[in-house]
RODRENMAR-39075 format. One record per atom (N, C-alpha, C, CB): residue in one letter; atom name; x, y, z. Coordinates in steps of 0.001 Angstrom, whole numbers. Glycine has a CB too. Example, Ala and Ser with C-alpha at 12.3 -4.5 7.8 and 13.67 -1.06 7.14 Angstrom:
a|N|13190|-5690|7800
a|CA|12300|-4500|7800
a|C|13200|-3300|7800
a|CB|11308|-4473|9046
s|N|12850|-2250|7080
s|CA|13670|-1060|7140
s|C|12900|30|7870
s|CB|14084|-598|5725
This chain:
x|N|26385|171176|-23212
x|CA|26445|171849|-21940
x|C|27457|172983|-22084
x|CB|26829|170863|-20781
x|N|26770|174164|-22037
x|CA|27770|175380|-22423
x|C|28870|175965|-21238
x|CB|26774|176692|-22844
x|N|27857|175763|-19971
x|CA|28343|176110|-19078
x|C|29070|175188|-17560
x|CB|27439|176857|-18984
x|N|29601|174307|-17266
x|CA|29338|173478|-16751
x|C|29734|174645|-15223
x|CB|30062|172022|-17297
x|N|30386|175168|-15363
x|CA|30755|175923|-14190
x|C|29744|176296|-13230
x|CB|31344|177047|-14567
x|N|28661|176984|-14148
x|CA|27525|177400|-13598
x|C|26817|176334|-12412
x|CB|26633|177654|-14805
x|N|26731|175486|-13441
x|CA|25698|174065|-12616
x|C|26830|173805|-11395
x|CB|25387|172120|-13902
x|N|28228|173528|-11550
x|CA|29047|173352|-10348
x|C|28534|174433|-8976
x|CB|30688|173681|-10870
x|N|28590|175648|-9517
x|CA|28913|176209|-8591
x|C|27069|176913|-7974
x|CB|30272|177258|-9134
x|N|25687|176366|-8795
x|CA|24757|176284|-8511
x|C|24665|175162|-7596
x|CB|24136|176365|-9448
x|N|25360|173809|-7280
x|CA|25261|173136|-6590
x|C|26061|173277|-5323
x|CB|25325|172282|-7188
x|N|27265|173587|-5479
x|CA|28016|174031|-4399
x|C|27042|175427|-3492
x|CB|29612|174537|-5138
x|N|26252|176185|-3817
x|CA|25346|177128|-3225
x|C|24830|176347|-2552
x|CB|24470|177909|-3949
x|N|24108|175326|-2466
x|CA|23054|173985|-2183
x|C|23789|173185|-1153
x|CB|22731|172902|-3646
x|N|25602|173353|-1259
x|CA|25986|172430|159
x|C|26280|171072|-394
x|CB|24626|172272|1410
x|N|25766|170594|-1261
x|CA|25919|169128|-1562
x|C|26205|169169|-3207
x|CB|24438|168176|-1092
x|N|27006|168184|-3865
x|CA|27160|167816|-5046
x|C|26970|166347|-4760
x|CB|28423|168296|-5700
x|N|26652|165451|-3685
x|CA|26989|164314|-3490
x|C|25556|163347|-4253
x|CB|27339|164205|-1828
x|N|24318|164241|-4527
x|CA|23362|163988|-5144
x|C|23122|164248|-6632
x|CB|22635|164446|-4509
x|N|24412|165177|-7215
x|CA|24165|165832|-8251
x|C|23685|164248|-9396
x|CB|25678|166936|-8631
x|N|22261|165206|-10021
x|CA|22056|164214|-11521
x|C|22150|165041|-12517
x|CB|20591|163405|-11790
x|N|22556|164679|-13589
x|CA|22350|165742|-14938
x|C|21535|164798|-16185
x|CB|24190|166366|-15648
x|N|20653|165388|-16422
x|CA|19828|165332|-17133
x|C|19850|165424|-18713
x|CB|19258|166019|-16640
x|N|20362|164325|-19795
x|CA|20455|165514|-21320
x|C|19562|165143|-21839
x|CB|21680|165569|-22504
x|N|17852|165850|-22350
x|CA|17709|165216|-23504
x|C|17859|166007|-24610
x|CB|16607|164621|-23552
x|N|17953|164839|-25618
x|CA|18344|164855|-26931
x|C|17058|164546|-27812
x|CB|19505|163845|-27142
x|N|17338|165711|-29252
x|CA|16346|165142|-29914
x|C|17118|164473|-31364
x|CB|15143|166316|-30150
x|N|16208|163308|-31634
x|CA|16570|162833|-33034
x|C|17059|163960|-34373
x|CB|15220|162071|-33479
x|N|17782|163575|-34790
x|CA|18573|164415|-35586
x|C|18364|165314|-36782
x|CB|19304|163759|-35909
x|N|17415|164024|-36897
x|CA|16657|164325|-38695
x|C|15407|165797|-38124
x|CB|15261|162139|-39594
x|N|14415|165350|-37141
x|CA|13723|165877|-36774
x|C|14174|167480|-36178
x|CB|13247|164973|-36104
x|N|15103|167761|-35832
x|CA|15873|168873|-35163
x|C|15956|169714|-36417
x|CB|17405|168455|-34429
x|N|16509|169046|-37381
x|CA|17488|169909|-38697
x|C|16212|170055|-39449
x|CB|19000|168913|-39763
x|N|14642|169695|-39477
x|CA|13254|169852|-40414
x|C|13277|171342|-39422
x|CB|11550|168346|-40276
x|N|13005|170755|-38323
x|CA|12387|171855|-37290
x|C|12978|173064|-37657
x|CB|12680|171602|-35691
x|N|14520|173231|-37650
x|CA|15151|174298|-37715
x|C|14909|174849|-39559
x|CB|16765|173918|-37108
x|N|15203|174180|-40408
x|CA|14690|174621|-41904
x|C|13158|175430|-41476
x|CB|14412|172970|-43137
x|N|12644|174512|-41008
x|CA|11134|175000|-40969
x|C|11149|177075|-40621
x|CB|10217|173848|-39304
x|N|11723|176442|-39342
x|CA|12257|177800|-38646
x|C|12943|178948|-39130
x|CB|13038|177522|-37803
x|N|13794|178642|-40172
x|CA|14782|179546|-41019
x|C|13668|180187|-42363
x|CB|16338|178391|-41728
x|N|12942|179197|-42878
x|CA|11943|179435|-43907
x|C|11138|180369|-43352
x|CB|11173|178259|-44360
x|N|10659|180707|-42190
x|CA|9299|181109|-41579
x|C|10292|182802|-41529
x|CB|8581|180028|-39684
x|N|11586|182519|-41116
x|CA|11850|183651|-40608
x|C|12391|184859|-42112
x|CB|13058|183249|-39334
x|N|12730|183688|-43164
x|CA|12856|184308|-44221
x|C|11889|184851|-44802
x|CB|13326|183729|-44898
x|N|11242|184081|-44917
x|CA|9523|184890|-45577
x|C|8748|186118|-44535
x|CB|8001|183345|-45651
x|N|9589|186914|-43553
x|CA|9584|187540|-43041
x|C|10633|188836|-43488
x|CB|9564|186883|-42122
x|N|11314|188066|-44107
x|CA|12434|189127|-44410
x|C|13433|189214|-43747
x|CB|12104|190292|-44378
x|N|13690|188750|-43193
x|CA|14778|188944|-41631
x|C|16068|188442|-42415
x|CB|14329|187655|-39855
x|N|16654|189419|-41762
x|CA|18442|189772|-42279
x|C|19088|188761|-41683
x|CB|19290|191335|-41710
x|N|18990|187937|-40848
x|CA|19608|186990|-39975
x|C|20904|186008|-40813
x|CB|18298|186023|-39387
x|N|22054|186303|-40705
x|CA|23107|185537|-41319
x|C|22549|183916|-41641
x|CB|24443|185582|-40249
x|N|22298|183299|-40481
x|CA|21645|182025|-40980
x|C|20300|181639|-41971
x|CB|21377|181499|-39876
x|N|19610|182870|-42010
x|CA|18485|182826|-43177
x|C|18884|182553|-44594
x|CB|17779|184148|-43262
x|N|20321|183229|-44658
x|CA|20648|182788|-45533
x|C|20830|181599|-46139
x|CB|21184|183157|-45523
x|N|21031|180299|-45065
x|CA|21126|179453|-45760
x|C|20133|178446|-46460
x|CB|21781|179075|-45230
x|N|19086|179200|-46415
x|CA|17497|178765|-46968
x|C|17409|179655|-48337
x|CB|16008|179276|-45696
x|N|18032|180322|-48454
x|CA|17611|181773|-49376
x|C|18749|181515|-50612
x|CB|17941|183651|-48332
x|N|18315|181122|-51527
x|CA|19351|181537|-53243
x|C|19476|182797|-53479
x|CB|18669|181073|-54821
x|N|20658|182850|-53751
x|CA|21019|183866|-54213
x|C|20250|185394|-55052
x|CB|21726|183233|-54798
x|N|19338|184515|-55786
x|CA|17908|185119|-56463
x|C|16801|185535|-55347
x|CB|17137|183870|-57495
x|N|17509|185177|-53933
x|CA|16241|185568|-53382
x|C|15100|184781|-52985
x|CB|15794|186289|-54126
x|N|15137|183620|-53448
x|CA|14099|182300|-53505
x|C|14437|181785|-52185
x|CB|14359|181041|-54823
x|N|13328|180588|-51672
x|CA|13841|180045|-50612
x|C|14198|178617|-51240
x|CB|12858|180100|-49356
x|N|14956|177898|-50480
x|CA|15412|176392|-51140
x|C|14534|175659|-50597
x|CB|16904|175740|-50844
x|N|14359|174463|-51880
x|CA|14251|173548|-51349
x|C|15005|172805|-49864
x|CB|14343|173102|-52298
x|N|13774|172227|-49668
x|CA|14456|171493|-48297
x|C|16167|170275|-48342
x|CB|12925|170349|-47742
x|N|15369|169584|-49792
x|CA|15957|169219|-50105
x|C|17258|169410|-50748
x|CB|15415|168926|-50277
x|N|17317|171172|-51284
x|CA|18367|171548|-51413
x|C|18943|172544|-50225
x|CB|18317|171994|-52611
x|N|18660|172244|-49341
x|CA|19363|173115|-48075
x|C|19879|171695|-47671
x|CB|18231|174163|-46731
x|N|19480|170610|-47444
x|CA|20078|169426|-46616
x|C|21229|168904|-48043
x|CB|18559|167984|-45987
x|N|21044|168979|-48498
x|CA|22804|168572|-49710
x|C|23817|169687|-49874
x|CB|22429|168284|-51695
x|N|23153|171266|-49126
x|CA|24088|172273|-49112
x|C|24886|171911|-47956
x|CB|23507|173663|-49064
x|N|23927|171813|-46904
x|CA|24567|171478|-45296
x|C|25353|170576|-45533
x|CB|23613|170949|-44071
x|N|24859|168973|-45926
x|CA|25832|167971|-46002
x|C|27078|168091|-46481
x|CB|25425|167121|-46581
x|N|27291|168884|-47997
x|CA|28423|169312|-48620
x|C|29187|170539|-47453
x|CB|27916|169939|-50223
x|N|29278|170959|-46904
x|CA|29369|172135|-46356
x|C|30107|171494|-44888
x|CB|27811|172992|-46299
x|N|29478|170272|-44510
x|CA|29770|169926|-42941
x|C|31092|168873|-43876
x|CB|28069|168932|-41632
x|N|31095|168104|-44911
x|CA|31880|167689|-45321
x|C|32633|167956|-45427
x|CB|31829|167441|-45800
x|N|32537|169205|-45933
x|CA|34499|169613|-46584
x|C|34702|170356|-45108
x|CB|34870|171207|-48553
x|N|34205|170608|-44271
x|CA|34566|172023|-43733
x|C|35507|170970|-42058
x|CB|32549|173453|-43336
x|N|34702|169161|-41727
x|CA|35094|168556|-41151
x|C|35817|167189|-41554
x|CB|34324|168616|-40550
């Protein structure tokens, strides 16, 4: 929730917070991080300059394996948290 202010003060317009529900869904994790590779691949083989394309793209220019983008990420979220 990026904004929570917003939704506050979208409800306060409305007169009542005394009903407020908030809603999160979430998607499974594994499935999110395919989706998004998927997404980064599609946009690379497009060519697109996009800082995050990079992290599908070797150095040579190739796109990675999936399997080697998810042991880059893992190493990467490791050291970095």
């Amino acid at each position: 929730m990026n904004h929570p202010e917003k939704i506050r003060q979208t409800y306060d317009e409305q007169g009542t917070t005394a009903d407020l529900k908030i809603v999160f869904v979430l998607r499974e994790p594994v499935s999110r991080e395919i989706s998004y590779y998927n997404f980064l691949v599609d946009r690379a083989m497009r060519n697109d300059q996009n800082a995050f394309v990079q992290h599908v793209v070797n150095p040579d220019g190739e796109v990675r394996t999936i399997d080697d983008y998810f042991n880059r990420e893992i190493d990467s979220w490791r050291y970095e948290h």
